[in-house]
C-alpha positions as CSV (number, residue, x, y, z in Angstrom):
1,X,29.7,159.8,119.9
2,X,32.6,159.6,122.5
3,X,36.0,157.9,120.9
4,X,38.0,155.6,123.3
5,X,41.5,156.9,122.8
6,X,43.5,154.2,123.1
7,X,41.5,152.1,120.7
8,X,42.4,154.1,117.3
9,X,45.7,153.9,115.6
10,X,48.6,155.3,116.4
11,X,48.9,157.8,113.9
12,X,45.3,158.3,114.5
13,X,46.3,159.5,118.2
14,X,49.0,161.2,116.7
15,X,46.8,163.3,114.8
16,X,44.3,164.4,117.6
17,X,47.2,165.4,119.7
18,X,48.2,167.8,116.8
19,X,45.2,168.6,115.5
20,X,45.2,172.1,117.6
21,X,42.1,170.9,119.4
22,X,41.8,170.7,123.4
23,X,40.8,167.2,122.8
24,X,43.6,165.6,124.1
25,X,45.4,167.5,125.3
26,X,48.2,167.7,127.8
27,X,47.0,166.0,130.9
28,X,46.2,162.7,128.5
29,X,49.5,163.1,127.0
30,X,51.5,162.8,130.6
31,X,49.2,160.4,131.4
32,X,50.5,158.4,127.9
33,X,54.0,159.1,128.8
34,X,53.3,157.6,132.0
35,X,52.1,154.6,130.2
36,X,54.3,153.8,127.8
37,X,56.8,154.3,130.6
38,X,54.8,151.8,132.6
39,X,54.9,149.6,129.3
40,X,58.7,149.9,129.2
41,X,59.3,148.8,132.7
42,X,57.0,145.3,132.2
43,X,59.4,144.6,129.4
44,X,62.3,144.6,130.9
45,X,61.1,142.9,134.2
46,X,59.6,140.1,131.5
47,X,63.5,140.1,130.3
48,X,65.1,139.7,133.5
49,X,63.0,137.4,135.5
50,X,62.9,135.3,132.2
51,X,64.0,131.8,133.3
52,X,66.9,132.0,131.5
53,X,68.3,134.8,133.5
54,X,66.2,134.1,136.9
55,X,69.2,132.7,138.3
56,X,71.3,135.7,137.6
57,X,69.1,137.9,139.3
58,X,67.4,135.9,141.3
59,X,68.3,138.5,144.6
60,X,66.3,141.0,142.5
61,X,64.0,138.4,141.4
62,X,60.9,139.0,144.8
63,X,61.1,142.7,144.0
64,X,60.9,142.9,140.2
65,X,57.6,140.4,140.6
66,X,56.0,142.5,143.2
67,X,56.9,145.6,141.0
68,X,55.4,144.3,137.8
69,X,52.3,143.7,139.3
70,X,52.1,147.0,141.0
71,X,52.1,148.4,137.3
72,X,49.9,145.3,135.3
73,X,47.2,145.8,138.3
74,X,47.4,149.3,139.6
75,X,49.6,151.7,137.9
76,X,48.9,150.9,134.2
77,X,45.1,150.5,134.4
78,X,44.8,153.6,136.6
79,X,47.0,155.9,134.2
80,X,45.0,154.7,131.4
81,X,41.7,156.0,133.6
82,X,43.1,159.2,133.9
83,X,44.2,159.6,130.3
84,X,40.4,159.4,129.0
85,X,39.3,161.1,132.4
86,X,41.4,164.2,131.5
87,X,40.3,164.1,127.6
88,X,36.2,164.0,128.9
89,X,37.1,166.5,131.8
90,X,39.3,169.5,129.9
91,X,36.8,169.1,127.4
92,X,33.8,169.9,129.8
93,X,36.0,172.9,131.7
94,X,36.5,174.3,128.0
95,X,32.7,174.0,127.0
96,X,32.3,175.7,130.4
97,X,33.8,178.4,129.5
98,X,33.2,178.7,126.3
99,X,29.2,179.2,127.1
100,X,30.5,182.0,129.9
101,X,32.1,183.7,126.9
102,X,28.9,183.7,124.7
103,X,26.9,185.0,128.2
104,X,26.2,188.9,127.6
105,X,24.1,189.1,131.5
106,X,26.5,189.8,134.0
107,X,25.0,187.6,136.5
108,X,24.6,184.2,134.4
109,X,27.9,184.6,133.1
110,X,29.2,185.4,137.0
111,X,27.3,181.8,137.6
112,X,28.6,180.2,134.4
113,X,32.7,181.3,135.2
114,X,32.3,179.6,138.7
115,X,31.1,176.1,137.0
116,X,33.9,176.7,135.1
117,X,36.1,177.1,137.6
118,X,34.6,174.2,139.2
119,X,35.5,171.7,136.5
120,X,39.3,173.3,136.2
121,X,39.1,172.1,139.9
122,X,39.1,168.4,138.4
123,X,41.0,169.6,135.8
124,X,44.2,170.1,138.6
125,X,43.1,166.6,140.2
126,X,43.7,164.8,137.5
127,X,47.3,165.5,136.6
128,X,48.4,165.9,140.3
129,X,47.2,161.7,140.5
130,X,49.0,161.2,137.4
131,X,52.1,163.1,138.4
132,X,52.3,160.7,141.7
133,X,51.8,157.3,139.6
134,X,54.5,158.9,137.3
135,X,56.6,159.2,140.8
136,X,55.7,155.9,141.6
137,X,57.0,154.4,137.8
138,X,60.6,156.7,138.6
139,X,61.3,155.2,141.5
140,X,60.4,151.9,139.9
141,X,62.5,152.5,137.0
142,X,65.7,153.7,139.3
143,X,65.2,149.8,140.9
144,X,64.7,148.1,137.6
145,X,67.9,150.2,136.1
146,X,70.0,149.3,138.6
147,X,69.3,145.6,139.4
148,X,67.0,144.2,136.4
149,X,68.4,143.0,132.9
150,X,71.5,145.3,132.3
151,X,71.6,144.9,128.2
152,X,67.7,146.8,128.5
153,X,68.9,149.7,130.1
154,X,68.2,151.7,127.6
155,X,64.5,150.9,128.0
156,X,64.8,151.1,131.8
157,X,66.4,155.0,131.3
158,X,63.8,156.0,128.6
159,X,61.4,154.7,131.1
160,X,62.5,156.9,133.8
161,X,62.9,159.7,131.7
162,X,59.9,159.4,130.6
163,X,58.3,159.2,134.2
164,X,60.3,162.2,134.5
165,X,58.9,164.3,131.5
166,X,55.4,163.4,132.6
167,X,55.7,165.0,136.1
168,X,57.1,167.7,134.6
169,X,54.1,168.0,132.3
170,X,52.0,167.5,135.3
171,X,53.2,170.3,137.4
172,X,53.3,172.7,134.6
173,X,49.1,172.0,133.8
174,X,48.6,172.4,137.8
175,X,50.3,175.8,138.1
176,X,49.0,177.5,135.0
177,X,45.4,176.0,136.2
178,X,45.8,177.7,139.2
179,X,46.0,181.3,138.0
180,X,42.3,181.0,136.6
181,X,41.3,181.1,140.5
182,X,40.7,184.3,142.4
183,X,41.1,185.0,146.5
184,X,38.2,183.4,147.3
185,X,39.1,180.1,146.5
186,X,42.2,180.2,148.4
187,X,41.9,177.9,151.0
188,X,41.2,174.9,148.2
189,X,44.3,176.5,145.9
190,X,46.6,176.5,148.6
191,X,45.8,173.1,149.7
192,X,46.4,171.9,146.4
193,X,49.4,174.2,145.9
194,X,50.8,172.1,148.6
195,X,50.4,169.2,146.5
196,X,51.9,170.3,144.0
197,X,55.1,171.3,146.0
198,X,55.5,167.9,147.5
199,X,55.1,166.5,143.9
200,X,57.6,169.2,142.7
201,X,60.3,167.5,145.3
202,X,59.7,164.4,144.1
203,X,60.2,166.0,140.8
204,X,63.8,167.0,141.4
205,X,64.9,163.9,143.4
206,X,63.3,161.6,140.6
207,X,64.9,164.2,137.9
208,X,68.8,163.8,140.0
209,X,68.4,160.3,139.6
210,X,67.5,160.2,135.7
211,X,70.8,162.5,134.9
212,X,72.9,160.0,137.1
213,X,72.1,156.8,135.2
214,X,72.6,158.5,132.3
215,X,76.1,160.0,133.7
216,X,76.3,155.9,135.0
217,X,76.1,154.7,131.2
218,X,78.4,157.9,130.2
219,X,81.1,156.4,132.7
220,X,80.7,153.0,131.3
221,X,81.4,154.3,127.9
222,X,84.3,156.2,129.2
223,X,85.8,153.2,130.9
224,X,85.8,151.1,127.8
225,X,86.8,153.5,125.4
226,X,89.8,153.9,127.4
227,X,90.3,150.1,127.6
228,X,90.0,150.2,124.2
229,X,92.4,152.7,123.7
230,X,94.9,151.0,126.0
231,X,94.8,147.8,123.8
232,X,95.0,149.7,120.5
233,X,98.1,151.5,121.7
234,X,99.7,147.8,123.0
235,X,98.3,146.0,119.3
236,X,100.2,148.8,117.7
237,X,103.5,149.3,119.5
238,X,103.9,145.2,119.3
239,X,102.9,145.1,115.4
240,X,105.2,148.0,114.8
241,X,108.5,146.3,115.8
242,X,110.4,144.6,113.2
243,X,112.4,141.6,115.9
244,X,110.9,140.6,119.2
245,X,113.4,139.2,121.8
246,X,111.8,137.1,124.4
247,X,111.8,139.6,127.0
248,X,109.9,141.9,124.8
249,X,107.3,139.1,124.2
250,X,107.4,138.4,127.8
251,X,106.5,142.2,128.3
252,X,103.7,141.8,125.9
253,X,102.0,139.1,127.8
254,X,102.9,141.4,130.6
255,X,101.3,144.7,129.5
256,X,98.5,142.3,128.0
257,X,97.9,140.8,131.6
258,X,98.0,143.7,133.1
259,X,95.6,145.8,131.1
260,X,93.3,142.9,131.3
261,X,93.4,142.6,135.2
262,X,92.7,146.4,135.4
263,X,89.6,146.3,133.1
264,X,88.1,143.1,133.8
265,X,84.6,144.6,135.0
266,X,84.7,145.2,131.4
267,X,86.2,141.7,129.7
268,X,83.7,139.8,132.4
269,X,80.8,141.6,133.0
270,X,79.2,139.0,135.3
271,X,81.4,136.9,137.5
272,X,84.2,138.9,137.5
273,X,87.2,136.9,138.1
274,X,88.6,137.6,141.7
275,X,92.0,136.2,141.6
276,X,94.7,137.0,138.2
277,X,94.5,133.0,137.8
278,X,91.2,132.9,136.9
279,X,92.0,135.5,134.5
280,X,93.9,134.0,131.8
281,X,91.6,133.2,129.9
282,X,92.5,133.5,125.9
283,X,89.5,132.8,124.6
284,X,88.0,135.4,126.3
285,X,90.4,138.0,126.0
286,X,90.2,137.2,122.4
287,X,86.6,138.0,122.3
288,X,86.3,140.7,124.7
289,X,89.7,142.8,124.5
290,X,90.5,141.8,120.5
291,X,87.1,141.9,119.4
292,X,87.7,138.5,117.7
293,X,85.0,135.7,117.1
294,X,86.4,132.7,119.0
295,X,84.5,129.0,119.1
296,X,86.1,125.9,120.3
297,X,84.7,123.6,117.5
298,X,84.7,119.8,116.9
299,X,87.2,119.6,114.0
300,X,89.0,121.8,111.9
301,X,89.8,120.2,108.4
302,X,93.5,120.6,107.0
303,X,92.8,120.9,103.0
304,X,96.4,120.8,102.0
305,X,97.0,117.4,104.7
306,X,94.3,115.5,105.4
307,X,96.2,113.3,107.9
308,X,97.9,116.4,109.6
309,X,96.0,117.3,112.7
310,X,94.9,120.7,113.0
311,X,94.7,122.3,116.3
312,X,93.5,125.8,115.8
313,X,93.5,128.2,113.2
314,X,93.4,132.4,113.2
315,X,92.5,134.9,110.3
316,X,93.2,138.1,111.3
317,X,91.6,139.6,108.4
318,X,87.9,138.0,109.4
319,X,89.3,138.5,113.3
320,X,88.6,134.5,113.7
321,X,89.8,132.0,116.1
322,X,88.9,128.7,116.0
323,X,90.3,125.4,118.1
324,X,89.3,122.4,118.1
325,X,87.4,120.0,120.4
326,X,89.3,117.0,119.3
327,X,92.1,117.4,121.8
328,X,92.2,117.8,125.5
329,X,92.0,121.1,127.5
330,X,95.5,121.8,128.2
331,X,96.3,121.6,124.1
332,X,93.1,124.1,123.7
333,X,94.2,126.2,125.9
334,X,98.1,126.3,125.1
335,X,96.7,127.1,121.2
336,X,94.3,129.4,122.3
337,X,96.6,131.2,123.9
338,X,99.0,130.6,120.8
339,X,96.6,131.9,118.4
340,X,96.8,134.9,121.1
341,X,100.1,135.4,120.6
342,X,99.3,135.9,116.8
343,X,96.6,138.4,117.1
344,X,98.9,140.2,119.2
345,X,102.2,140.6,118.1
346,X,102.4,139.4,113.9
347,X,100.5,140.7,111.1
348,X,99.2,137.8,109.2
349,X,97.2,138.4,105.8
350,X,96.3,135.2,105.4
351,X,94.7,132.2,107.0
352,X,96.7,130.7,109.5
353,X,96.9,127.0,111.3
354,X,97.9,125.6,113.8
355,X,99.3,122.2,114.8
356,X,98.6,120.6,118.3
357,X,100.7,122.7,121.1
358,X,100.9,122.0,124.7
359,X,104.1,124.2,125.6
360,X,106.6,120.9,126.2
361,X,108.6,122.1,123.0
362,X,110.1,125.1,121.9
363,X,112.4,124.6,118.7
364,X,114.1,127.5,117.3
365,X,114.0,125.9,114.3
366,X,110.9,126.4,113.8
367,X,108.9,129.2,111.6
368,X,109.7,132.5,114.0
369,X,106.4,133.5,114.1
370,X,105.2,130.3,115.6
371,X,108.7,130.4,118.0
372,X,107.1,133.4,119.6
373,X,103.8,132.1,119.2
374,X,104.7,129.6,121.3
375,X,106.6,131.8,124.2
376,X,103.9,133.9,123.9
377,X,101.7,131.4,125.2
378,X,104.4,130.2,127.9
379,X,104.5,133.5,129.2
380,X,100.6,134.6,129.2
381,X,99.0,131.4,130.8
382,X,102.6,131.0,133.0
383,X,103.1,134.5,134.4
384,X,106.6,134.4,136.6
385,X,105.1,136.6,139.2
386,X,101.7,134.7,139.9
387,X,104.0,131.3,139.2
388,X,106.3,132.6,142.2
389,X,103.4,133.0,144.5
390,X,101.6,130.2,143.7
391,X,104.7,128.1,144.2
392,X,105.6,129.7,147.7
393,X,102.2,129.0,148.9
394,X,102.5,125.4,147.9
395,X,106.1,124.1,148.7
396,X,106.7,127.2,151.5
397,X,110.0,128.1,149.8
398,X,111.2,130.6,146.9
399,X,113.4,127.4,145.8
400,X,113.0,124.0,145.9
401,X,115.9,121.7,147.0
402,X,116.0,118.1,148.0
403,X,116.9,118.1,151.8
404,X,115.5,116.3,154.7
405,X,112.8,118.7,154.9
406,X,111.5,118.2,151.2
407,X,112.0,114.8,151.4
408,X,110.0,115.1,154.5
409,X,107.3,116.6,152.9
410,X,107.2,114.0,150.1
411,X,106.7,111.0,153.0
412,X,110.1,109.7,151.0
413,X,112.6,107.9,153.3
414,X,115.7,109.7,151.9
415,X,117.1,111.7,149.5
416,X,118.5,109.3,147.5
417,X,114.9,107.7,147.1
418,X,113.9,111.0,145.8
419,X,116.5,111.4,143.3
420,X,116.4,107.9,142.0
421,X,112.6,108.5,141.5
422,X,113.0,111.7,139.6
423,X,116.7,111.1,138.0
424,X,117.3,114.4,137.2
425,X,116.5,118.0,136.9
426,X,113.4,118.0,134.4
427,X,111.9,114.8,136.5
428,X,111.7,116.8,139.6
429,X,110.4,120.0,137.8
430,X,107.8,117.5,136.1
431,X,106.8,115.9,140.0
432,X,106.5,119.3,141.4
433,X,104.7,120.5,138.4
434,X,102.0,117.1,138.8
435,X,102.1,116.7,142.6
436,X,98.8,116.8,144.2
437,X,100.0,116.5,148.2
438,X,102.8,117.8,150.0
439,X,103.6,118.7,153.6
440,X,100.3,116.9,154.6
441,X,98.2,119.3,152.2
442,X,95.8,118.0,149.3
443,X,95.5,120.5,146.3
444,X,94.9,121.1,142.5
445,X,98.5,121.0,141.4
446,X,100.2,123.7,139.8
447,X,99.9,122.8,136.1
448,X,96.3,121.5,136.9
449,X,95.6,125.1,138.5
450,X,97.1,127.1,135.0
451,X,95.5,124.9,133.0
452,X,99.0,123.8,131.2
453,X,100.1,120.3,130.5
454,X,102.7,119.1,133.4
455,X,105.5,119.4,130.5
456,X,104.8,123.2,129.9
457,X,104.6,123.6,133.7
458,X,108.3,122.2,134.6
459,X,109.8,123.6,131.8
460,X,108.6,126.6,133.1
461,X,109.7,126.3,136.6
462,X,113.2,125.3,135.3
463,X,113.1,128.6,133.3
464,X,112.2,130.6,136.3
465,X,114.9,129.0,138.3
466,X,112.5,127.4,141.0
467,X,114.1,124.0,141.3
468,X,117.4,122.9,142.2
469,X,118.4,118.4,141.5
């Protein structure tokens, strides 16, 4: 009674392939590598073109479809043939020749070796068709590697790898096969041999590619665990420093900025930020770079106060930052940042919080910790050198004074109308900071554009020395 393979157990399988019999036996087991292989890549197609990530590769999307069912249609049900084909055939070459080895007359044995020879004939088919589907599956995993879900890349590389192996298999059963045959089947073993040499070049291109994607996940590794590094070194040398002036914490933001900007393939995997702006981000950089749990959340309770507001909260110890929901973006943002600041520079052994913050105050009177906190945040969502850039592009000068040109560019009659309207040096700083037109040019405005309230901005443009009343 003939036993379909694929229908026993696992460990059933498991134990025909190790049971020393010829029954499966190699061919069926690169034909199984082929399918679970084949198995592999179906997975992580059903992954990517899931509708919750169609739209992220949705350029992919035609290609992975036409791929999967290449391998539900053709590939899989075909390698799944040939791995029962090769179990029945090897076992009819090896009853073939084990009746030529009980043969004692010459000339029926003579016959008998040649109808053995004949069924090793089918016996080299077989893997040579499952060594080109296993081509196929490489070349299919290389696509599905590169552009299909990026988390299942593991699968996507044992998959290839796996192709890989199986070919390998494949060209190792056609080779020894062919020593059983003599000169006078050379015409048919050389044809074949060519076979096998155009499947052995497909070998080593589909082998060069399986070592680079692993060397492509290597680099990956390599990247981060320098970014790592970079921020373990810059966690440590802040921590270590008994007083921080505000040029050091400015530096810190600095170095923090910096490191992030450098490594931000890694902190945003998909839609990489393509401007510094759109990288200051404290939430993220929390999560990403600090390896902190952070949630914007709709209320934080205040046990000790339960009429004082909380605006965010940090435990270091837990690597937890929370803000909350209740107050607008510019407050989240400035605490977000402000719980930042924390994470980066203090050691704090307990649970801290936060009142609301939007970077219009900054009291030396206050706890030092939240003093630099504060600046911290100032200087991280406010950096001078993107502030200076920013500011040029906008007003077209490195300083801003009220002349006929400015005035101009404000559609004010005079200067004195300008002056009376701003009355001194924070009111301008607070109109240039909120101003959504000038010189005949809409735009976001500039506190709009960092995300700070239109305090924090002018306060900071006064700092920089960007405005002259």
């Amino acid at each position: 009674m003939r036993i379909n393979l694929l229908e026993i157990t696992t460990d059933e399988l498991l134990e025909k392939f190790g049971a020393g019999s010829h029954k499966p036996g190699s061919g069926s087991a690169a034909a199984f590598q082929g399918m679970l292989s084949a198995k592999l890549l179906v997975t992580v197609i059903s992954l990517t073109i899931d509708i919750k990530r169609r739209s992220k590769y949705k350029e992919a999307y035609p290609t992975l479809v036409e791929m999967d069912t290449r391998i539900k249609e053709r590939i899989f049900p075909e390698l799944t043939r040939l791995f029962n084909e090769d179990a029945i055939q090897f076992g009819k070459t090896i009853n073939a020749r084990e009746e030529r080895n009980r043969e004692k007359d010459p000339f029926e044995n003579h016959k008998l070796a040649r109808l053995a020879l004949k069924e090793l004939k089918e016996s080299i088919e077989i893997p040579l068709n499952i060594g080109k589907l296993c081509i196929e599956l490489a070349d299919i995993a290389k696509f599905v590697f590169d552009k299909g879900f990026q988390s299942a890349r593991g699968d996507s590389q044992v998959a290839l790898s796996g192709s890989v192996a199986g070919i390998a298999g494949c060209l190792s059963i056609i080779q020894l096969n062919f020593l059983s045959f003599g000169s006078d089947e050379y015409d048919w073993t050389s044809k074949k041999n060519e076979e096998a040499k155009k499947l052995k070049s497909e070998y080593t291109r589909v082998l060069k590619i399986a070592d680079k994607k692993i060397e492509t996940l290597e680099n990956e590794v390599r990247e981060k665990e320098n970014f790592h590094n970079q921020i373990d070194t810059l966690l440590k040398k802040l921590k270590s420093k008994k007083e921080l002036s505000d040029n050091d914490i400015e530096k810190a933001a600095r170095d923090l900025q910096n490191t992030i900007w450098l490594n931000r393939k890694i902190v945003w995997p998909d839609n990489i930020p393509d401007h510094p702006i759109k990288a200051l981000n404290p939430g993220k950089i929390l999560q990403k770079a600090l390896a902190y749990k952070f949630a914007a959340v709709d209320q934080i309770e205040n046990p000790e106060n339960l009429e004082l507001s909380i605006a965010g909260i940090i435990n270091q110890n837990e690597r937890v930052v929370m803000v909350s929901k209740v107050f607008d973006q510019n407050i989240r943002n400035f605490t977000a940042a402000h719980e930042l600041g924390h994470a980066l520079l203090h050691k704090q052994n307990i649970m801290h919080r936060d009142r609301p913050i939007d970077g219009s105050k900054f009291d030396m009177r206050k706890n030092l910790q939240e003093y630099q906190a504060d600046k911290f945040s100032s200087y991280f969502l406010m950096p001078e050198n993107i502030i200076r850039k920013v500011f040029y592009e906008i007003f077209g000068t490195n300083k801003f004074i009220i002349n006929d040109e400015s005035v101009f560019n404000f559609s004010k009659n005079s200067e004195s109308d300008l002056r009376s309207e701003c009355k001194n040096l924070r009111g301008l700083a607070l109109k240039l900071a909120s101003t959504e037109r000038y010189r005949n040019n809409s735009f976001i405005s500039i506190a709009d554009l960092f995300k700070v309230s239109a305090t924090a901005m002018a306060i900071r443009l006064e700092e920089l020395d960007l405005i002259e009343f």
